[in-house]
MIKOL-757801 format. One record per residue: residue number from 1; residue in one letter; chain; x, y, z of N, C-alpha, C in turn. Coordinates in pm, whole numbers, plus 32768, in hexadecimal, padded with zeros to 4 digits. Each point is the difference from the previous one (the first is absolute). Layout:
MIKOL-757801
+-----+---+---+--------+---------+------+---------+----------+-------+--------+---------+------+
!   k ! r ! c ! n.east ! n.north ! n.up ! ca.east ! ca.north ! ca.up ! c.east ! c.north ! c.up !
+-----+---+---+--------+---------+------+---------+----------+-------+--------+---------+------+
! NUM ! a ! A !      X !       Y !    Z !       X !        Y !     Z !      X !       Y !    Z !
...
+-----+---+---+--------+---------+------+---------+----------+-------+--------+---------+------+
END
This chain:
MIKOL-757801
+-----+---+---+--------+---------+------+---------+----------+-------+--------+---------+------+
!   k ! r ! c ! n.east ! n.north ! n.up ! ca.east ! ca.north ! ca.up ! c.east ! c.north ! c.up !
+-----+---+---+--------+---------+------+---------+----------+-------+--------+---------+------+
!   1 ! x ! A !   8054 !    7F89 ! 8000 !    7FAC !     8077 !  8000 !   8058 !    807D ! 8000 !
!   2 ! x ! A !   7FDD !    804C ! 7FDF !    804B !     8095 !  7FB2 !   7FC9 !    802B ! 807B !
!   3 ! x ! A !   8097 !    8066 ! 804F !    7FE4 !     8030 !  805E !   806E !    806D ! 800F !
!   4 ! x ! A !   7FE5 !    8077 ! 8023 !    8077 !     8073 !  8034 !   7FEB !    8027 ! 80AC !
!   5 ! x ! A !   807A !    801B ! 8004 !    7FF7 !     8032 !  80A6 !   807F !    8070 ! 8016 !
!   6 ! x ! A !   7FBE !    8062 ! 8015 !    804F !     807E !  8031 !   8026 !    7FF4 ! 809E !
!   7 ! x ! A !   804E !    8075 ! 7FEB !    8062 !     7FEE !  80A4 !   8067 !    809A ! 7FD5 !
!   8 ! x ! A !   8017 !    8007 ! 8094 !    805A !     8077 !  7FD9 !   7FCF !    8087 ! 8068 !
!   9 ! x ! A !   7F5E !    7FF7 ! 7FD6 !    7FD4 !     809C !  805D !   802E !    8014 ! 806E !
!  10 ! x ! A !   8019 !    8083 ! 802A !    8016 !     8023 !  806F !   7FF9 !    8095 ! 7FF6 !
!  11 ! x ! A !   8019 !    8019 ! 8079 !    7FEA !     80AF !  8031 !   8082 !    8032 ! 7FF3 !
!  12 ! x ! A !   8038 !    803C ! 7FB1 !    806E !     805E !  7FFA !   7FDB !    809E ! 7FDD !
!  13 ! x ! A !   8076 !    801F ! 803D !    803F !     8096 !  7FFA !   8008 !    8035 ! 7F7D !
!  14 ! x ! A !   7FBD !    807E ! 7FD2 !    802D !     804C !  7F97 !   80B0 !    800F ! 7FE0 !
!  15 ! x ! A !   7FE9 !    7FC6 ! 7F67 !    80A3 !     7FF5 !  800A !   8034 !    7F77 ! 800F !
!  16 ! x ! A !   7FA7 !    7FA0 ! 803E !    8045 !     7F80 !  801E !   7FBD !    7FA6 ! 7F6E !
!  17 ! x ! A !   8034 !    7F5A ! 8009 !    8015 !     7FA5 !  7F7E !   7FB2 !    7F8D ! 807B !
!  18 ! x ! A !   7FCD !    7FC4 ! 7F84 !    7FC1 !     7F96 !  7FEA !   7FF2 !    7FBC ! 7FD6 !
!  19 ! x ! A !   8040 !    7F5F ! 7FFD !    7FF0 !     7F93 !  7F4B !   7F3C !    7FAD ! 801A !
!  20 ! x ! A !   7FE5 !    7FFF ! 7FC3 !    7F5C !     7F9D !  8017 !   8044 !    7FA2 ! 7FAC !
!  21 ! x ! A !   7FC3 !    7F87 ! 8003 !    8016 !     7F8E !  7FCD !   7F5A !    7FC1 ! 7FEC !
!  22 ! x ! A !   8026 !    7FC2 ! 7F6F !    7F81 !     7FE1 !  7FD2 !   802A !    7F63 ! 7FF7 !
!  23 ! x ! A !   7FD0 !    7F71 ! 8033 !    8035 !     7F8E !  8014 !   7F98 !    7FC7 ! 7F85 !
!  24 ! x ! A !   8020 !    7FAE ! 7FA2 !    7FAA !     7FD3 !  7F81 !   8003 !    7F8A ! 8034 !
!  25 ! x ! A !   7F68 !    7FBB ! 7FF3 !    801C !     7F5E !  8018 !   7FA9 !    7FC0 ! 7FAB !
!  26 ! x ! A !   7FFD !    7F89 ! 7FA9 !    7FAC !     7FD0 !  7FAD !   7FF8 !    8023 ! 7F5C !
!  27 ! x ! A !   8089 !    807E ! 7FD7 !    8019 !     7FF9 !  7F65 !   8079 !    8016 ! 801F !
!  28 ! x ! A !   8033 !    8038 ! 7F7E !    807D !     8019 !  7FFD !   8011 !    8098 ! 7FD4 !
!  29 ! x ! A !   8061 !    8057 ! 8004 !    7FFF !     807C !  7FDC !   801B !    7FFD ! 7F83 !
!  30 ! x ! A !   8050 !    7FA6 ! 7FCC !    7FF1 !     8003 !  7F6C !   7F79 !    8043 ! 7FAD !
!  31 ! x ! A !   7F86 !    7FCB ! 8041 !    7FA3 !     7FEA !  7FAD !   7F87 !    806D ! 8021 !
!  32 ! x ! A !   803A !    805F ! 8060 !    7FC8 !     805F !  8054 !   802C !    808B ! 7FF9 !
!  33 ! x ! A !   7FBC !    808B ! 8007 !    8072 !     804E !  7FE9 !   7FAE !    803C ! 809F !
!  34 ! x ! A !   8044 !    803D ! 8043 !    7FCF !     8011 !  808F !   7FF9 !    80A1 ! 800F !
!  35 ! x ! A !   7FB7 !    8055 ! 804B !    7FCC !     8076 !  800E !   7FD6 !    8012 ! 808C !
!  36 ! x ! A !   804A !    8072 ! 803B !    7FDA !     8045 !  8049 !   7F9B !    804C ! 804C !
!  37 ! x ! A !   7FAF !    8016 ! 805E !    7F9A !     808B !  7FE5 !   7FE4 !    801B ! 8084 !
!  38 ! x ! A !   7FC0 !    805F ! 801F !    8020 !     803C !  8069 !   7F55 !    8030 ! 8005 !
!  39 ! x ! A !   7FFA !    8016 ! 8086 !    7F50 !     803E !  803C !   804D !    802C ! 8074 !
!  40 ! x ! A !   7FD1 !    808E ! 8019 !    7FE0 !     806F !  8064 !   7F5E !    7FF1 ! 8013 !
!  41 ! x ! A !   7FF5 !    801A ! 8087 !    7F76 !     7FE9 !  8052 !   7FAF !    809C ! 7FB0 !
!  42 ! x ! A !   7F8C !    7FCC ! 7FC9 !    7FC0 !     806F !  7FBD !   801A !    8023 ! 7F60 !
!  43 ! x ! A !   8075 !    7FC7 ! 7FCE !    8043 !     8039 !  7F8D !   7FC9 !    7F3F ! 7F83 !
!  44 ! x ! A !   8025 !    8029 ! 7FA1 !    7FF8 !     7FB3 !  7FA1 !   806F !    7F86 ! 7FDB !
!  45 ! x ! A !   7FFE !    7FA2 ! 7FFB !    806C !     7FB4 !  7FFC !   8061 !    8024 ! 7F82 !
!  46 ! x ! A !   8087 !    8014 ! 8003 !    806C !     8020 !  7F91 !   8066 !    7F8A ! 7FF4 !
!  47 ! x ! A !   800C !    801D ! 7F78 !    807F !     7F9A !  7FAA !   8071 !    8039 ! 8047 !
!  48 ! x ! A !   8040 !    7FBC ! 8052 !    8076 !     803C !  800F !   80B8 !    8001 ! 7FD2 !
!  49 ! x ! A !   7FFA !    7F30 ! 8001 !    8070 !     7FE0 !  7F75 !   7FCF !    7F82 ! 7FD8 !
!  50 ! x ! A !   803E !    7FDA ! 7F80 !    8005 !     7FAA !  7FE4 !   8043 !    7F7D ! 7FB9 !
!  51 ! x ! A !   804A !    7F9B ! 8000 !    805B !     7FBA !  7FC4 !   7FCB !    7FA2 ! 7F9D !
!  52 ! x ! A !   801D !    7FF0 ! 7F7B !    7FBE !     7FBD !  7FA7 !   803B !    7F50 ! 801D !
!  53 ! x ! A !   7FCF !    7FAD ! 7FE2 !    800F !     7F89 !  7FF4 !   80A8 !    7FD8 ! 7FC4 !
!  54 ! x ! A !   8006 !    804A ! 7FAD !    8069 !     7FFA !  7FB0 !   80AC !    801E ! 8047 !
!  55 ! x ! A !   7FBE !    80A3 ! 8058 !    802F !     804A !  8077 !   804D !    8072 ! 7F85 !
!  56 ! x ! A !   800C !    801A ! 7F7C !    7FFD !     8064 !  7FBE !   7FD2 !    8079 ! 8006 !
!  57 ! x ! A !   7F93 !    7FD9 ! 803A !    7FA8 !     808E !  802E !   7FE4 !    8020 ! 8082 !
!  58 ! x ! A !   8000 !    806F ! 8030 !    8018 !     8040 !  8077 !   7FB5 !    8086 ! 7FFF !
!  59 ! x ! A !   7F7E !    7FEB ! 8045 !    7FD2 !     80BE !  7FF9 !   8009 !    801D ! 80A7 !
!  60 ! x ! A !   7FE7 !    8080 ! 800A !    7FCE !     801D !  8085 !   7FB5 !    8057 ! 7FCA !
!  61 ! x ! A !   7FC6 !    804C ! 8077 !    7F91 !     8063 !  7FE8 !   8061 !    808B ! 801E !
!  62 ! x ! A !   7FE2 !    803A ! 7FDE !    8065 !     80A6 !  8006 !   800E !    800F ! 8092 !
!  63 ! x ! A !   7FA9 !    7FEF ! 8069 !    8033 !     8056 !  804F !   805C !    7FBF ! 8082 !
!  64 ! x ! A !   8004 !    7F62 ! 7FB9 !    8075 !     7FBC !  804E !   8085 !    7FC4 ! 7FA5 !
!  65 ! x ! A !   8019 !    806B ! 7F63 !    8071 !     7FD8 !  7FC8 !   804C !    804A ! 8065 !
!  66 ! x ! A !   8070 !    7F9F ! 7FE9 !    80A8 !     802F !  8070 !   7FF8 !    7FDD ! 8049 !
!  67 ! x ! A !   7F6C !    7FEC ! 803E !    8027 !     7FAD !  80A8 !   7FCB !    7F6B ! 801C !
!  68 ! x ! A !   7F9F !    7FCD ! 7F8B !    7FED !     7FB3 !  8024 !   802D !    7F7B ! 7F85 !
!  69 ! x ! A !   8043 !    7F8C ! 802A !    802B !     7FA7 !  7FC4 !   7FC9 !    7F81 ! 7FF3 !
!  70 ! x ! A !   7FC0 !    7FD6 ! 7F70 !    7FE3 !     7F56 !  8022 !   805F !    7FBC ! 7FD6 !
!  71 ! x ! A !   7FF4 !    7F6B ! 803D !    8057 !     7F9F !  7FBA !   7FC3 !    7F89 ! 802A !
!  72 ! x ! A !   803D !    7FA5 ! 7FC1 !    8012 !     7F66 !  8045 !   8015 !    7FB0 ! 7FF2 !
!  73 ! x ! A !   800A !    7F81 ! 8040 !    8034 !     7F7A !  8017 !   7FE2 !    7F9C ! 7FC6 !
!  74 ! x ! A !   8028 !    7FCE ! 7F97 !    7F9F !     7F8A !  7FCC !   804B !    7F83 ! 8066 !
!  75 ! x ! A !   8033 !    7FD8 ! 8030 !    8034 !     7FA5 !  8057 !   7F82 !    7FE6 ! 807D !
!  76 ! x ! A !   7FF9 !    807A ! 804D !    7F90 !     7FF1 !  806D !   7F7A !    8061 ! 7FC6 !
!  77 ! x ! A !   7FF4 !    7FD5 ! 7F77 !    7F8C !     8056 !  7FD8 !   7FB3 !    805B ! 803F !
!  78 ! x ! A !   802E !    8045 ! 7FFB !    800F !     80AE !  8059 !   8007 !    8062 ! 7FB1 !
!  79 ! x ! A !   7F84 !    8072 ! 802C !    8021 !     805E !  7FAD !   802A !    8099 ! 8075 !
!  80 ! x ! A !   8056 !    8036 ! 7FCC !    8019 !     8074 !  8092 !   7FD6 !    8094 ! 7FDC !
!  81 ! x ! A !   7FE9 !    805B ! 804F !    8004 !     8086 !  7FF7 !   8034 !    8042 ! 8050 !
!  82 ! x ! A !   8076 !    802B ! 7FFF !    8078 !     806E !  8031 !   7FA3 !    805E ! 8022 !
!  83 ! x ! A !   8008 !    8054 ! 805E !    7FB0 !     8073 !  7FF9 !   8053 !    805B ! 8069 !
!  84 ! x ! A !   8039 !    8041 ! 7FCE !    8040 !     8085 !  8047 !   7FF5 !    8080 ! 7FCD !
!  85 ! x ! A !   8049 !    8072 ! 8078 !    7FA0 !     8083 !  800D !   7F8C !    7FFE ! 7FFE !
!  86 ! x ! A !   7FB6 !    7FBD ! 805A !    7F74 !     7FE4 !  801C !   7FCE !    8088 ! 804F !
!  87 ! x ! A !   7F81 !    8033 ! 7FB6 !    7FCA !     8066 !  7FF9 !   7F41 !    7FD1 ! 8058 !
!  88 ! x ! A !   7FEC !    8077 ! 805C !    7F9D !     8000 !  8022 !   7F88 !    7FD3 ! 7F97 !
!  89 ! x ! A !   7FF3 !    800B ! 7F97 !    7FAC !     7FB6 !  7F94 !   8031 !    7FA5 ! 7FC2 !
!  90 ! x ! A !   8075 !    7FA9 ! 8031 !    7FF0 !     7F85 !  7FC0 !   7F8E !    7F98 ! 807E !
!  91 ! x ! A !   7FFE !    8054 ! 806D !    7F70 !     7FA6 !  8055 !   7FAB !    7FC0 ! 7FC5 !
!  92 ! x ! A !   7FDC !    7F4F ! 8001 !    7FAA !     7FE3 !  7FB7 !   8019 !    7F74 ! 7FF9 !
!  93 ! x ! A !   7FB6 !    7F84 ! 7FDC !    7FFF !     7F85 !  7FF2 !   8012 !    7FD4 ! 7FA3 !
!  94 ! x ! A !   8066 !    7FC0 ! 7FFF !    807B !     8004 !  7F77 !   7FCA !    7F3E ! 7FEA !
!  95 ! x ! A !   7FC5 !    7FFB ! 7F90 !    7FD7 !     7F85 !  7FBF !   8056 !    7FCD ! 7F84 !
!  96 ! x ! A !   8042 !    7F9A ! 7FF0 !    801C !     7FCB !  7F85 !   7FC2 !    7F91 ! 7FAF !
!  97 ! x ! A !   7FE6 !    8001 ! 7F85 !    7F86 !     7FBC !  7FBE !   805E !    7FDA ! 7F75 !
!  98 ! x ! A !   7FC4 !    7F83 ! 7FF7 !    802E !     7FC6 !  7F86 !   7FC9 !    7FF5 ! 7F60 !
!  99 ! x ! A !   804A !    802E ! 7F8B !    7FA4 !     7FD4 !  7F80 !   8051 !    7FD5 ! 7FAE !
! 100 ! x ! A !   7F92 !    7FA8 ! 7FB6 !    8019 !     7F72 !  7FB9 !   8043 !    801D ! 7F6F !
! 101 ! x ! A !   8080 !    8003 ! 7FF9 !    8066 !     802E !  7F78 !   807F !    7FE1 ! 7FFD !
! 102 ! x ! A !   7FE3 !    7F61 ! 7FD3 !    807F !     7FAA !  7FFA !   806C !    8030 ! 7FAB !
! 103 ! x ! A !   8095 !    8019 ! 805C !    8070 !     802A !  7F8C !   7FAB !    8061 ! 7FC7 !
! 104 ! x ! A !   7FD9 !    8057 ! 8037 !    7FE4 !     809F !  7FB8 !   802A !    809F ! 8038 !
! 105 ! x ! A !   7FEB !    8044 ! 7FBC !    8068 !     8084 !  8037 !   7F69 !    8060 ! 8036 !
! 106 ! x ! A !   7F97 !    7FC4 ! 8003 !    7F8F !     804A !  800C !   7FEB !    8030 ! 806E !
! 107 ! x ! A !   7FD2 !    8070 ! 8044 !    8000 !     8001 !  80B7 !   7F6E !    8064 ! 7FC0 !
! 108 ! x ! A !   7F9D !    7FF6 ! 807D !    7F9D !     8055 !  800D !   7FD3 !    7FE7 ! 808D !
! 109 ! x ! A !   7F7A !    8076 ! 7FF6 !    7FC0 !     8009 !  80B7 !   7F7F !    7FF2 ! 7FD4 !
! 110 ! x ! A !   7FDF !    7FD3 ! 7FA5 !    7F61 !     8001 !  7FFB !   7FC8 !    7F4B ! 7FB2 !
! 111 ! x ! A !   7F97 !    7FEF ! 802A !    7FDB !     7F62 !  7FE5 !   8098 !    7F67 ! 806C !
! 112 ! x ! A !   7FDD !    8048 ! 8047 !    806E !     7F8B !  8026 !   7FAA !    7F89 ! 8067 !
! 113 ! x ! A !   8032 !    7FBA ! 7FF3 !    7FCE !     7F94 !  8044 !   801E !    7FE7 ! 809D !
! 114 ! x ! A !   8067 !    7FE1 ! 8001 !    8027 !     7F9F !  80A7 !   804A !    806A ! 8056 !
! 115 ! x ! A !   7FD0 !    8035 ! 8077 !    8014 !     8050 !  803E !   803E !    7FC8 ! 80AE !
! 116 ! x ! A !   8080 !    8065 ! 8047 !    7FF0 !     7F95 !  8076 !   7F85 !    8045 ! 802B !
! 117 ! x ! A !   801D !    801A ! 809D !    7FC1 !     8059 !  8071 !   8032 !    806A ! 8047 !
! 118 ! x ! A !   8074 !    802B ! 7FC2 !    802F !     8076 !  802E !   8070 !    801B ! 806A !
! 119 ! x ! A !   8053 !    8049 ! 800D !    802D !     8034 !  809F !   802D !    808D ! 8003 !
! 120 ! x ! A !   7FE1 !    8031 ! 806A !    7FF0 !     8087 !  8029 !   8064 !    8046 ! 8004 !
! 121 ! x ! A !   8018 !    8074 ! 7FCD !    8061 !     8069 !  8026 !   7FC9 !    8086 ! 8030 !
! 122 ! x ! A !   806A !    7FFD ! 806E !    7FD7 !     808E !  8017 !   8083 !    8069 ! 802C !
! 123 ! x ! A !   7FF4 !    8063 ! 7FB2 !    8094 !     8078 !  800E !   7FCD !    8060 ! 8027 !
! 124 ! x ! A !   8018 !    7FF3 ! 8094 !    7FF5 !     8077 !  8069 !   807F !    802F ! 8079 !
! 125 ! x ! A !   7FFA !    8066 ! 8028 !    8038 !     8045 !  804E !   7FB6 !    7FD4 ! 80B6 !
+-----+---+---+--------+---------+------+---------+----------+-------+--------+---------+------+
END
C-alpha cells in the first residue's frame, strides 16, 4: 500500500533551519515525482517544491527560492526539505504528496493523488 509520512516539524526561531523528511513506502521514487505544500491556519494550501521522478526537475515557489532545498534518497526512499532562514510565514503544515510519472521530468501541484498527513511548523520568537 502506497503510503507517505512526514516528520521534521517543530517550533523554531526566526532565522533558524529545518530538514522535514518525507519517508515513501509501497513504490518507488523512480516512478513518482514528489511535491511539497504547505497550509497556514486560514490561508489556502500552496505548491511549495517539487522533485520530478526523473529528479531533473526542481521548482520551488518564489518566496522560498534560496532558502529552501529539496532532495533525496533513493536508498531509504526519502524525500527531504532543507528549510532555512525560516521566516514568520513559512508557519504552516508542510504535506508531501505523490504523482504518478514514471522516469519523467514532469512536477506539478494540482490533480495529485497520494498525500501523507502532514507535520507542523511553526517560526516564532
Amino acid at each position: 500500500q502506497l503510503q507517505l509520512v512526514e516528520s521534521g516539524g517543530d517550533l523554531v526561531q526566526p532565522g533558524g533551519s529545518l530538514r522535514l523528511s518525507c519517508v515513501i513506502s509501497g513504490f518507488t521514487l523512480d516512478y513518482y515525482a514528489i511535491a511539497w505544500f504547505r497550509q497556514a491556519p486560514g490561508k489556502e494550501r500552496e505548491g511549495v517544491s517539487c522533485i520530478s521522478s526523473s529528479g531533473r526537475t526542481i521548482l520551488y515557489t518564489d518566496s522560498v527560492k534560496g532558502r529552501f532545498t529539496v532532495s533525496r534518497d533513493h536508498a531509504k526512499n526519502t524525500v527531504y526539505l532543507q528549510m532555512n532562514s525560516l521566516k514568520p510565514e513559512d508557519t504552516a503544515t508542510y504535506y508531501c504528496a505523490a504523482d504518478w510519472t514514471p522516469y519523467g521530468d514532469r512536477c506539478k501541484y494540482h490533480d495529485i493523488e497520494y498525500w501523507g498527513k502532514g507535520t507542523p511548523v511553526t517560526v516564532s520568537s
